[in-house]
N, C-alpha and C positions, 0 to 999 in steps of 0.2 A: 351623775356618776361618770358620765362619758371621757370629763375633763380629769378628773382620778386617774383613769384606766388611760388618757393620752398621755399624761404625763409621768405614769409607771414605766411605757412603752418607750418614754424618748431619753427619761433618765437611766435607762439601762444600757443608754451606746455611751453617758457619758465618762470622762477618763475619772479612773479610779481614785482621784484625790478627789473629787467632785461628791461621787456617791455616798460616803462619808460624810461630808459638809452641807455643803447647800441645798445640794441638788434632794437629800435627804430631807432635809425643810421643808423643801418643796413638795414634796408628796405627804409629811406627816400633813403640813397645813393644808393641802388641797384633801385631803379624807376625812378632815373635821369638817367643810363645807356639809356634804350631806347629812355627816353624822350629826350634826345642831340641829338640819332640818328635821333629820328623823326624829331624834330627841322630841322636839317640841312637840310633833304630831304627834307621838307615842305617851305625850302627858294627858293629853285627850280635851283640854281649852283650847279654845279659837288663841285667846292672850299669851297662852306659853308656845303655840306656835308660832305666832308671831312675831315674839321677843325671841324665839331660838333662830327666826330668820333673819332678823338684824342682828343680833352674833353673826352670823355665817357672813353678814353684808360687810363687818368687819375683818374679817378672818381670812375676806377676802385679798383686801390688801395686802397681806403677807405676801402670798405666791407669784400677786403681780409682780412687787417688789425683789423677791427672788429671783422671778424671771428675767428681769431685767439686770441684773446683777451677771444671772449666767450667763445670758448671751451679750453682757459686755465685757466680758469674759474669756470670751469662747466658747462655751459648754452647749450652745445649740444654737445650730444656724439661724439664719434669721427667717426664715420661711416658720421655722419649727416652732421660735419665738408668736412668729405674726399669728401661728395658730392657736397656741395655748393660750397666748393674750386673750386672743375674741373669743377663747370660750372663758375665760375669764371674766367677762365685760358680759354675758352671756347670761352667767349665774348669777353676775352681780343686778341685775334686771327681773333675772326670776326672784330673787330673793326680797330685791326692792318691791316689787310687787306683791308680794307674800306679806313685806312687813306694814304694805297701808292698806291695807282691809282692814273692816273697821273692826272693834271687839265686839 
């Protein structure tokens, strides 16, 4: 959830055509990450946990992709980029690990 809440916090300096577009992407797809995890854990199988974590593994990709977009862009420096990337790389590790336990 860390990466949700940095990335509410950095798309609120961006410029106002931003917030609308992309930068909005960016946060819908970074708040479906946990919400799959939760999902899955909340069906109460080991296998729909699992498979709500590889959704999330996917889903991942979006906001990289986003990211990189805005800040080739403009929409966030490149520090701010370098950060949400690794926590993006972050989750996509927790989740990969989520998704090979076995059923």
């Amino acid at each position: 959830m860390d990466l949700v809440t940095n990335i509410y916090k950095i798309t609120q300096a961006s410029p106002k055509e931003g917030i609308y577009g992309l930068t909005s992407l960016i946060g819908r797809y970074s708040i479906s990450i946990p919400s799959n995890i939760a999902e899955g854990f909340g069906r109460k199988t080991k296998s729909d946990f699992v498979r709500f974590s590889k959704i999330s593994m996917g889903v991942l990709s979006e906001p990289q992709n986003q990211l990189r977009i805005s800040r080739n862009i403009g929409f966030f420096e490149e520090s701010e980029f370098n950060s949400l990337f690794e926590e993006t790389r972050r989750n996509r590790k927790d989740a990969f690990f989520i998704s090979t336990t076995e059923n």
